[in-house]
Structures are given as C-alpha cells and as structure tokens.
N, C-alpha and C positions, 0 to 999 in steps of 0.2 A: 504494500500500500504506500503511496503517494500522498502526505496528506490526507487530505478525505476523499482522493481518486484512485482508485484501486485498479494497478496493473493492465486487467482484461479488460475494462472501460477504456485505458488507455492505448489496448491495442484493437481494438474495435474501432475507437474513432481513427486511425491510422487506414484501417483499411477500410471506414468508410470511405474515408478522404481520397486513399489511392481507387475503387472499384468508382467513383463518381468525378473525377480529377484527370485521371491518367489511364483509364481505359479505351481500348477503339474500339468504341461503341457500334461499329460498320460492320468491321471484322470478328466480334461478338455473335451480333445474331446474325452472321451468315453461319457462323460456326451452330449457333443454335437451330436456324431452321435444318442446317444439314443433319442433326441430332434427328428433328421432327417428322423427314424427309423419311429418314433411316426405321422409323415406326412404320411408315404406311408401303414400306417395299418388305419389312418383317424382318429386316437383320436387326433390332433392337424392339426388346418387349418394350410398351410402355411401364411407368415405377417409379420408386423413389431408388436413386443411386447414390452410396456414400461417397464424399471424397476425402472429406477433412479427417472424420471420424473411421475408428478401425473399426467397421460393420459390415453387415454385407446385407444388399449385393452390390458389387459394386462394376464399373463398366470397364473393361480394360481398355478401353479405345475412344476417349474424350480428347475430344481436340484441343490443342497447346493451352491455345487464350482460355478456355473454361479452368483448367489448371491449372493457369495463373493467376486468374483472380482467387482459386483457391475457397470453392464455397463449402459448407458445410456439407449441401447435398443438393444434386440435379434429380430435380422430376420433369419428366417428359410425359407427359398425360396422353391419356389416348384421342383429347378435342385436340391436339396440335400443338399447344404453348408447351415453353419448356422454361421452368422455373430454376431459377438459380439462388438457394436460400444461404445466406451470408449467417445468418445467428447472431444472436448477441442481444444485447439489453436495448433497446427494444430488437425484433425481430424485424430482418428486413433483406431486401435482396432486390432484383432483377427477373422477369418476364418477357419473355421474348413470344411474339406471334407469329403462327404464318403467316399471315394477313399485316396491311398497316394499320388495319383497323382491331381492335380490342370487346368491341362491344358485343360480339357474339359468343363472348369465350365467357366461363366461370368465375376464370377469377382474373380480376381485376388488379391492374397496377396505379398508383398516386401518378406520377409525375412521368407524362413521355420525354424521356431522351430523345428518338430517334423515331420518326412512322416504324414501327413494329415493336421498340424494343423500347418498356417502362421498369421507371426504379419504384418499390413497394416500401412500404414501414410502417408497421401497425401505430406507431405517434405520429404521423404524418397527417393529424389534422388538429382542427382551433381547439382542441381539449389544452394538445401541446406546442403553444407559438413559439416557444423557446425553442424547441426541436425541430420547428415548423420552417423557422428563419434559420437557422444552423445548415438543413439539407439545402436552403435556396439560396445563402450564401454560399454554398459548395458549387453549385451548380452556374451561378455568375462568377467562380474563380475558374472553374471548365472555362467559360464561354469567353473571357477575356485572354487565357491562357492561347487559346486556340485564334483568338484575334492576334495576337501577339505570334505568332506562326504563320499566320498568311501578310504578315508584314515584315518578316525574316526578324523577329524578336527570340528568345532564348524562352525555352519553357522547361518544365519537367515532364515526360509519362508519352502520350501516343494521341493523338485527335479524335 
C-alpha cells in the first residue's frame, strides 16, 4: 500500500491509461472480428477464454494485440461481439462488433472508440462523475496524443 492507494488500484489505472492511450484501436478489432469471423467458419467454439488468469479454457491462438493489452479474459459470444474484460475495481474493458453499429447486440459498451469497437465500465455513469471525467480525460489525452502525430509531434503507445 501506497498511502491510502493500494498497489492493484495503482496498477489498474496504469493499464487503464495504456488499453485507452496507446492502443491501435484499428488493429484491435480487426484482430477481434477475425476472432468472431473464426466462430461462424467453426475453428473456434464460442466462450469465455482465460488469459490473464491460470484457468481454462483457454485459446492457444489469440492474436499479438489481444495479448498485449493483456485482459483478464476474451468472450466471443455466439451474436458476434467479442468482449475483452480488463478486471479491476471497477470492472471494465472493451467490445468489439461485427457491425459498426452496437444496437442489435446484448451487450452494450459506454463510450465508442472507433465505428465497431466501444470501451465499457460499470462507473461509467452520473452515479460516478469522478470516474466519469477520469475515463474522458483519458480519452482527450488519446485524441491530442494522436493530433500531435499527424503533425510529426512525439507521443507514447500506437494511434
């Protein structure tokens, strides 16, 4: 413990920061729909798959970028989305569609990234503004980061 911040809180906002900051959100869910692609030709059951955690089942064959963000666990549903859950105080993660559009699927993401690919977070509303303003400031230090890249500025992570 840290003061009154303990360790895991400290390494959860770290990879908030890097899965919302320094992720190529492009190259994500192409990696995801190929995941979803891979259900409906039958080389992957739909499930929940482990990564973080020593469980099973787990997939031996997830692409780089799911890897690297390093989620707790991929579900691949059998409606198409493939869920990428990160864990932590609160719960939260990434949703990727086959579609750009979200509204015909179950489950639901807070905040689109990208047409097909939304960030989720069970505080991710006016309960919690504090948490509220924390993910939306993350999200305008992306959008400036990546401004600062098409004007040959210096950043951290990937577009």
């Amino acid at each position: 413990m840290i003061g009154a911040v303990t360790l895991p809180h400290i390494l959860s906002n770290e990879r908030l920061e890097r899965l919302l900051c320094e992720t190529d959100f492009h190259e994500l869910l192409r990696a995801c729909r190929e995941l979803s692609s891979r259900v409906k030709t039958g080389d992957v059951q739909p499930g929940t798959y482990w990564v973080r955690m020593n469980r099973q089942p787990r997939l031996q064959s997830l692409p780089s970028i799911i890897l690297e963000i390093d989620p707790t666990y991929v579900r691949i549903d059998q409606e198409g989305f493939v869920q990428l859950e990160m864990s932590g105080i609160p719960f939260y993660g990434l949703v990727a569609y086959p579609t750009a559009t979200r509204e015909q699927y179950s489950f639901k993401g807070d905040v689109e990234l990208i047409p097909g690919l939304w960030y989720y977070d069970e505080d991710y509303n006016d309960d919690y503004p504090k948490h509220r303003e924390k993910i939306d400031a993350l999200m305008r230090k992306r959008k400036m980061y990546n401004q600062g890249r098409t004007r040959g500025g210096n950043g951290v992570g990937a577009g």
